[in-house]
MDAnalysis code that builds the backbone (N, CA, C; Angstrom):
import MDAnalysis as mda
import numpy as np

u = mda.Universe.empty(426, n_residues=142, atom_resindex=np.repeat(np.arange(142), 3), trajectory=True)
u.add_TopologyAttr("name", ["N", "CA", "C"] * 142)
u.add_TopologyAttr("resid", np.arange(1, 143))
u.add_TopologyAttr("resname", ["UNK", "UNK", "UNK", "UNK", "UNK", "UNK", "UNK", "UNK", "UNK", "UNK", "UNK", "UNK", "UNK", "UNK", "UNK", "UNK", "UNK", "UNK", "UNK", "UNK", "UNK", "UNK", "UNK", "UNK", "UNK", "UNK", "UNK", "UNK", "UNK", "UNK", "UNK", "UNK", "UNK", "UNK", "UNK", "UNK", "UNK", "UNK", "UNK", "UNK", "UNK", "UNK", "UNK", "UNK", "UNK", "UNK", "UNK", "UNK", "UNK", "UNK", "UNK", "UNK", "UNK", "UNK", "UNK", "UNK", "UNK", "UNK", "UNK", "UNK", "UNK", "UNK", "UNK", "UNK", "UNK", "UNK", "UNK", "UNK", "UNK", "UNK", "UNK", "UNK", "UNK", "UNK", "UNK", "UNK", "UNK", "UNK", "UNK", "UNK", "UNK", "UNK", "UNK", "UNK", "UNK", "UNK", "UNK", "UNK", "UNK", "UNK", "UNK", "UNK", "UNK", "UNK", "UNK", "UNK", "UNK", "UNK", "UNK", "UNK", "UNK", "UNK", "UNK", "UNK", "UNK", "UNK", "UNK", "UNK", "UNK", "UNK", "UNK", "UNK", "UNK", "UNK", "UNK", "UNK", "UNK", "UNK", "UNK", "UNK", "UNK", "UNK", "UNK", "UNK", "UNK", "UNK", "UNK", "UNK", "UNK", "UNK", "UNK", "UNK", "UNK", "UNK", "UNK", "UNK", "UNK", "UNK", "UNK", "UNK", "UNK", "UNK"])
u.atoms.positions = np.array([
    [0.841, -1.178, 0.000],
    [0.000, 0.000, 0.000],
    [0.887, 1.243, 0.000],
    [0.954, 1.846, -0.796],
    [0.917, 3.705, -0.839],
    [1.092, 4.084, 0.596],
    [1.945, 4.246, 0.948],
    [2.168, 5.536, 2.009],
    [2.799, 7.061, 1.873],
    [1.809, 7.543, 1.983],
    [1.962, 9.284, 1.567],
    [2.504, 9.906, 3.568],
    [3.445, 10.680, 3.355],
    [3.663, 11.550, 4.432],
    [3.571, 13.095, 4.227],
    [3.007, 13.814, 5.103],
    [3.616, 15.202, 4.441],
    [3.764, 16.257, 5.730],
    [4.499, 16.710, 5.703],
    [5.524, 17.974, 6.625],
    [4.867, 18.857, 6.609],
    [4.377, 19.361, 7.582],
    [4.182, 20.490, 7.826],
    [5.280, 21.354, 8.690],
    [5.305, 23.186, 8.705],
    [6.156, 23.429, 9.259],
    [5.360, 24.350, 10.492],
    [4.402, 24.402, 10.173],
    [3.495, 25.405, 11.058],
    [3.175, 27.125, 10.433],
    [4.169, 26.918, 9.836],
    [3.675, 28.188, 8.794],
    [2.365, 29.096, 8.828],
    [1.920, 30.560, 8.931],
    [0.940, 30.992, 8.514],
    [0.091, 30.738, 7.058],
    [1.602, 30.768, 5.927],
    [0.959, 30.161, 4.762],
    [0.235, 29.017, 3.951],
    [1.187, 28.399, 5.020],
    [1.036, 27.056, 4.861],
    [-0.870, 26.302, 5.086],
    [-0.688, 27.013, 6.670],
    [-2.581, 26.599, 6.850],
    [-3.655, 27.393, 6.004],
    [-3.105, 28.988, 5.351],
    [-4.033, 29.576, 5.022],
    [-4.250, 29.063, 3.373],
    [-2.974, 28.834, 2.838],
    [-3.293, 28.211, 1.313],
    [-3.347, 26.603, 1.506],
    [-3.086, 26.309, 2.575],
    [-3.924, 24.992, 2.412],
    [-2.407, 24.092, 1.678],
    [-1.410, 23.693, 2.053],
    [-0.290, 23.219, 1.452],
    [0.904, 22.592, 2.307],
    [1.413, 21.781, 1.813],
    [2.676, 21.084, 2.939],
    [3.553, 21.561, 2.442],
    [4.541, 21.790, 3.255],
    [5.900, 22.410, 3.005],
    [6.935, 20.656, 2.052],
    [6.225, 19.701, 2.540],
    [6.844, 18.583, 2.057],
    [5.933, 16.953, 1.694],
    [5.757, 16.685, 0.553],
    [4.576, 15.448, 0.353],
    [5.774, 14.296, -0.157],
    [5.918, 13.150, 0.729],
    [6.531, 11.953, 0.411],
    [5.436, 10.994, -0.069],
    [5.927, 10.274, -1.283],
    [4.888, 9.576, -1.439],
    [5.483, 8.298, -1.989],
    [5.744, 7.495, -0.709],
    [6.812, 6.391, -1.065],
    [8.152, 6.606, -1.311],
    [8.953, 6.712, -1.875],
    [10.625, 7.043, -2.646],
    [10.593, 8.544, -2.886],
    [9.418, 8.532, -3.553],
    [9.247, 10.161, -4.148],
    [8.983, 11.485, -3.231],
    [9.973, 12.311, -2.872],
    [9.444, 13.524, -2.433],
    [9.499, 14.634, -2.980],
    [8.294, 15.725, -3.063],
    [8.091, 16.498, -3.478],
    [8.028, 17.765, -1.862],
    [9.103, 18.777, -2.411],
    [9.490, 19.843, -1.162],
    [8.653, 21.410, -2.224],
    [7.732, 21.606, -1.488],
    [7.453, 22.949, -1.864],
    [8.025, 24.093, -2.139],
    [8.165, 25.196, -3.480],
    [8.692, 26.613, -3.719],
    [8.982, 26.889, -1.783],
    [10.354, 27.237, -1.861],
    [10.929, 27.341, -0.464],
    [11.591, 28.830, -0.524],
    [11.129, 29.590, 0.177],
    [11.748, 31.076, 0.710],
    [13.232, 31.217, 1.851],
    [13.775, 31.881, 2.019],
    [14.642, 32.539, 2.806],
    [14.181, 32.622, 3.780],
    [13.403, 32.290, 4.753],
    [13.015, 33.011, 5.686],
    [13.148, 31.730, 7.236],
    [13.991, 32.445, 7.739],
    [14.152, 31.876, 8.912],
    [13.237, 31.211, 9.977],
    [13.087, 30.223, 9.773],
    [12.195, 29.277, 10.945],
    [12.050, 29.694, 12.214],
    [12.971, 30.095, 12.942],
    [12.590, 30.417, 14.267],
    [12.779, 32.007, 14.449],
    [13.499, 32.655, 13.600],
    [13.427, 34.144, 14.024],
    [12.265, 34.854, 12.721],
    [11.669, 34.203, 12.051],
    [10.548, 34.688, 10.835],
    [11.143, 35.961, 10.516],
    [12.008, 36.140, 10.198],
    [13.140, 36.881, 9.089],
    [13.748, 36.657, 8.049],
    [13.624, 37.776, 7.686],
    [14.296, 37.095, 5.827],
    [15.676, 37.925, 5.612],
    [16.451, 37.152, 5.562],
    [17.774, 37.946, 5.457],
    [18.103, 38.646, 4.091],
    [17.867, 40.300, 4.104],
    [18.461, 41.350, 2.704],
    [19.754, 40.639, 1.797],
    [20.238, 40.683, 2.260],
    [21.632, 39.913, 1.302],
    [21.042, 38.544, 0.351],
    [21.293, 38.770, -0.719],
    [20.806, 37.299, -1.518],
    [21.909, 36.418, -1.548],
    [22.986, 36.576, -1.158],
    [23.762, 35.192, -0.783],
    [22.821, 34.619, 0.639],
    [23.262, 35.574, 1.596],
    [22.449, 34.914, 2.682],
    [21.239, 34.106, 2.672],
    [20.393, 34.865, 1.710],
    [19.168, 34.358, 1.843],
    [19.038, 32.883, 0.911],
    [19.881, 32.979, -0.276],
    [19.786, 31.422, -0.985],
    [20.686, 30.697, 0.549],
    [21.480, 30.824, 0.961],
    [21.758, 29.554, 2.112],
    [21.149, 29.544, 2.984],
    [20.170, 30.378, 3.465],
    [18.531, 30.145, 4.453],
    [17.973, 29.221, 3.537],
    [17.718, 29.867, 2.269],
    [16.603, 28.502, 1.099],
    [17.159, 26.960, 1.235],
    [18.517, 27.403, 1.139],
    [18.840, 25.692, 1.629],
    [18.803, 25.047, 2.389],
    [18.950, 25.787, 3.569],
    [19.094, 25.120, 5.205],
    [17.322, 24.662, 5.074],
    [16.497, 25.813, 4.810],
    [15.234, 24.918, 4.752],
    [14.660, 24.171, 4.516],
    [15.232, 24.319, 2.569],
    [15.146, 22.589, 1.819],
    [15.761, 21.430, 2.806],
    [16.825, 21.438, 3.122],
    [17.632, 20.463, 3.843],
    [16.986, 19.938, 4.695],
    [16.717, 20.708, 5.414],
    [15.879, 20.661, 7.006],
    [14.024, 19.496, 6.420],
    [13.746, 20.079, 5.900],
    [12.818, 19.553, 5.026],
    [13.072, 18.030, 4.802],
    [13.894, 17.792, 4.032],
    [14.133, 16.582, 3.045],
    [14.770, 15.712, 4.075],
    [15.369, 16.135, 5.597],
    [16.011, 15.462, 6.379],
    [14.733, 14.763, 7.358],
    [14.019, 15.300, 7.412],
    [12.455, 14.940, 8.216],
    [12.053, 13.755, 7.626],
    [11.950, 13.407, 6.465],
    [11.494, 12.058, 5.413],
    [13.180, 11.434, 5.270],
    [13.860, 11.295, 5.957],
    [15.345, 10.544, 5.346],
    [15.908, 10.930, 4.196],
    [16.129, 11.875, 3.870],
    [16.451, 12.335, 3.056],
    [17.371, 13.498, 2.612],
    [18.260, 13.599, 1.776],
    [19.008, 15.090, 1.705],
    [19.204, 15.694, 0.082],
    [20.349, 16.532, 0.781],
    [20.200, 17.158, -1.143],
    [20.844, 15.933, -1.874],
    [21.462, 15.470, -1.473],
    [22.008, 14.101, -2.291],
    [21.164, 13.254, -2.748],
    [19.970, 13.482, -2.903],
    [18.735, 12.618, -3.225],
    [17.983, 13.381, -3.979],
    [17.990, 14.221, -4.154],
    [17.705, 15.489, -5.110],
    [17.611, 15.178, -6.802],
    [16.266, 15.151, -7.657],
    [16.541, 14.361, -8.839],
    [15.877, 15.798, -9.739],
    [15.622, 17.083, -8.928],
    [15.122, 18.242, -10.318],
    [15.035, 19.190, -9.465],
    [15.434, 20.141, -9.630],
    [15.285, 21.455, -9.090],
    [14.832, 22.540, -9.829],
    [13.608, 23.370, -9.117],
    [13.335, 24.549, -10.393],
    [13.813, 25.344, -8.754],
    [14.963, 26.612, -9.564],
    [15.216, 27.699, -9.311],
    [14.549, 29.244, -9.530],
    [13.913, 29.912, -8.749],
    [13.243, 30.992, -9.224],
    [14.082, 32.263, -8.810],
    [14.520, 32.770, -9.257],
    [15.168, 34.340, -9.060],
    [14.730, 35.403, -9.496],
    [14.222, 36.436, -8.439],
    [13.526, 37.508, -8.488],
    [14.276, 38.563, -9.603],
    [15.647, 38.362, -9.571],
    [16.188, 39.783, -10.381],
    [16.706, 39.003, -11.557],
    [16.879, 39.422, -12.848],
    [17.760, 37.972, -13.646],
    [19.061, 38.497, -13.591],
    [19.352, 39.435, -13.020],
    [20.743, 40.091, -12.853],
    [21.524, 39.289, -11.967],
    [20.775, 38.541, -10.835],
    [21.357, 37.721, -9.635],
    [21.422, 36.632, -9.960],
    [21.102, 36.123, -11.275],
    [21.351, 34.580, -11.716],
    [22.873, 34.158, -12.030],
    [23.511, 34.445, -12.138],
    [24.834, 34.033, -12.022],
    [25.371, 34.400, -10.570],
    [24.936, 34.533, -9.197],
    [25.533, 34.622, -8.387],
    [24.673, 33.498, -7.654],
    [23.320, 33.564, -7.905],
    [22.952, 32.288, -7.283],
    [22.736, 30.868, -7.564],
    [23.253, 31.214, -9.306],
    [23.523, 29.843, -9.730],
    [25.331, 28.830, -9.399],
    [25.915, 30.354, -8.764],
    [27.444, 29.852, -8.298],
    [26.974, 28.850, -7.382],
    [26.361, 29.389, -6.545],
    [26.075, 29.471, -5.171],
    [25.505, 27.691, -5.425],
    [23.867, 27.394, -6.089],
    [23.159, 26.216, -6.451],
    [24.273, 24.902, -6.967],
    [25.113, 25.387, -7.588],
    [26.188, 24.871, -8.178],
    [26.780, 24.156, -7.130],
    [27.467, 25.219, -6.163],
    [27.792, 24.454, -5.218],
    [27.435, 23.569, -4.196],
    [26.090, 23.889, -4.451],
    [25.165, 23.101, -3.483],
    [24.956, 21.547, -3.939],
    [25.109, 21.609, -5.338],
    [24.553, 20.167, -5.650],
    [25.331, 19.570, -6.942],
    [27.002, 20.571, -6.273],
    [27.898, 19.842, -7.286],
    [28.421, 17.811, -6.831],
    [28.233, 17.494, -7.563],
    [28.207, 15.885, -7.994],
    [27.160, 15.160, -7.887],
    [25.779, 15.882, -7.396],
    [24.396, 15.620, -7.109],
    [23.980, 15.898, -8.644],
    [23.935, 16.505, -9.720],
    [23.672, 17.046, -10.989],
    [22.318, 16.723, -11.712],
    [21.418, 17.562, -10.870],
    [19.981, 17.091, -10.861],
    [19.552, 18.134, -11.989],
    [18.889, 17.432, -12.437],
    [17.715, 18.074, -13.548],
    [17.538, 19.527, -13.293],
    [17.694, 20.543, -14.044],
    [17.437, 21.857, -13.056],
    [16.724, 23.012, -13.863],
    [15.807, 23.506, -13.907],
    [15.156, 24.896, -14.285],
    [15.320, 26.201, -13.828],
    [16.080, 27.070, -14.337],
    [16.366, 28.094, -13.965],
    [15.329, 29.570, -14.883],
    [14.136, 30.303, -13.656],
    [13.182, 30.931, -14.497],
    [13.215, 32.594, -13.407],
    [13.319, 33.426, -13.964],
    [13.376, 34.802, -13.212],
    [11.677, 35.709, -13.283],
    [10.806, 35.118, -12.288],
    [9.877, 35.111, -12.286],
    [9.384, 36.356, -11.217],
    [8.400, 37.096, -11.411],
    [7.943, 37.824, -9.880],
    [7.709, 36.629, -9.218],
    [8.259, 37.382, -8.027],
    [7.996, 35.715, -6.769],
    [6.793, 36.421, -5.854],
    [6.189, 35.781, -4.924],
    [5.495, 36.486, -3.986],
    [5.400, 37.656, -3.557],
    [6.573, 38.023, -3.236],
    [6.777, 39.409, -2.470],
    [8.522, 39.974, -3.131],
    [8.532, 41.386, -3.430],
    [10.200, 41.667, -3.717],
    [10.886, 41.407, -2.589],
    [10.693, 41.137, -1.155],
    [11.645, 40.749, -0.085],
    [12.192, 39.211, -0.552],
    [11.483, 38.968, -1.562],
    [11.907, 37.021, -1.830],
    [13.144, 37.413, -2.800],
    [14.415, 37.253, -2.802],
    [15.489, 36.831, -3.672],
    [15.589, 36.116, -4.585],
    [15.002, 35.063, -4.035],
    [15.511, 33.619, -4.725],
    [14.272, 32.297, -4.402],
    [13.926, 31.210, -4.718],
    [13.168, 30.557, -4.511],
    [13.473, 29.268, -4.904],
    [13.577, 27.948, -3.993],
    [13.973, 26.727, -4.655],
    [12.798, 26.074, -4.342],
    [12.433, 24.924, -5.362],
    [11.350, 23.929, -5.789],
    [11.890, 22.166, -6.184],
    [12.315, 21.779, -5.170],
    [12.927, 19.712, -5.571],
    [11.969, 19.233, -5.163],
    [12.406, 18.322, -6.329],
    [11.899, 17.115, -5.907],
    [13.173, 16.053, -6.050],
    [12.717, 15.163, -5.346],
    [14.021, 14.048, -4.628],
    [13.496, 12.638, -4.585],
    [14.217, 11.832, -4.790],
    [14.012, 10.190, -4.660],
    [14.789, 9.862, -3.775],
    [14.159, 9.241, -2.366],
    [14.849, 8.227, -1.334],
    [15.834, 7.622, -1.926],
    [17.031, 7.433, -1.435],
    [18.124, 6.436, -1.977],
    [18.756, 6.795, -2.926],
    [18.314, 7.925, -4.043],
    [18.909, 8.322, -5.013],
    [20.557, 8.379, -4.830],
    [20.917, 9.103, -3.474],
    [22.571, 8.979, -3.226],
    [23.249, 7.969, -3.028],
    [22.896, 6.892, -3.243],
    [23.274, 5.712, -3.093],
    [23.062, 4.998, -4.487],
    [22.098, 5.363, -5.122],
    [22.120, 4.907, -6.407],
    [22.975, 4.843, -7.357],
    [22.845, 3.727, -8.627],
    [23.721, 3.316, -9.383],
    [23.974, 4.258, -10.520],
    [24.738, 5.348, -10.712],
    [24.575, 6.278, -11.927],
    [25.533, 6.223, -12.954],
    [24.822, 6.531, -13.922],
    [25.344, 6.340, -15.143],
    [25.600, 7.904, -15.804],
    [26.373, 8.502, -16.081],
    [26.402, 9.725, -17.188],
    [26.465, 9.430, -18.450],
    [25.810, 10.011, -18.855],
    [25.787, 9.887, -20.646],
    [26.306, 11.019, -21.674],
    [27.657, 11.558, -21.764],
    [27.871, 12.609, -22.683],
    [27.224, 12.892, -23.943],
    [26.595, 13.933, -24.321],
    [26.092, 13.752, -25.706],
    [26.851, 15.352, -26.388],
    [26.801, 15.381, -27.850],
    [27.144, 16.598, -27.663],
    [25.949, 17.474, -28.412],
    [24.730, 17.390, -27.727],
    [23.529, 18.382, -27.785],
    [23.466, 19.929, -27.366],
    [24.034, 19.902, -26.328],
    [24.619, 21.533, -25.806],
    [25.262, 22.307, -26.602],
    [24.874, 23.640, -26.575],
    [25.290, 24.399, -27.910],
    [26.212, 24.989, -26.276],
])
């Protein structure tokens, strides 16, 4: 049988739109568009370096609740408020999930609010870091 889990964080948003910060559904987890904003002090740190490594500590924090980490990580959509900051927070993503090399969407979208920087969206497969991988070079990339 299907066993679905899902995370809540206690969030205001969370109860008012009706949404989990995290839905496991067997192997598969799906971690909700994730903000900067600090869990226990509900602050969002001005600096957009700072604030993409709040987005992560949250994802993390997240994906660690279901067994799980960024090493299990199989697609990431990236949202960045300015497209001017996309090469500083794609250094940054880079480093986050260099040898992890997950599927990734990078889109410079209005986000919720201009206090949002940056915005990450994974999804992840249990065990994936342990999994058997294969790379496939092609030369499709212009």
């Amino acid at each position: 049988m299907t066993k679905i889990i899902k995370v809540k964080t206690g969030s205001k948003l969370e109860e008012i739109s009706s949404y989990s910060r995290l839905v496991c559904v067997d192997n598969w987890i799906f971690v909700s568009n994730t903000a900067g904003r600090n869990p226990d002090t509900k602050e969002i740190p001005e600096d957009l370096l700072e604030q993409t490594h709040q987005v992560f500590h949250n994802v993390e924090a997240a994906l660690k609740t279901v067994g799980a980490s960024l090493k299990d990580v199989v697609m990431s959509r990236v949202f960045i408020q300015n497209p001017e900051d996309t090469h500083t927070v794609m250094a940054l993503v880079g480093e986050k999930f260099r040898g992890v090399d997950p599927a990734t969407t990078v889109t410079c979208p209005p986000l919720g609010s201009t206090i949002y920087k940056m915005e990450l969206e994974v999804t992840a497969f249990r065990g994936a870091s342990s999994a058997e991988v294969e790379i496939i070079h092609t030369n499709t990339a212009k």
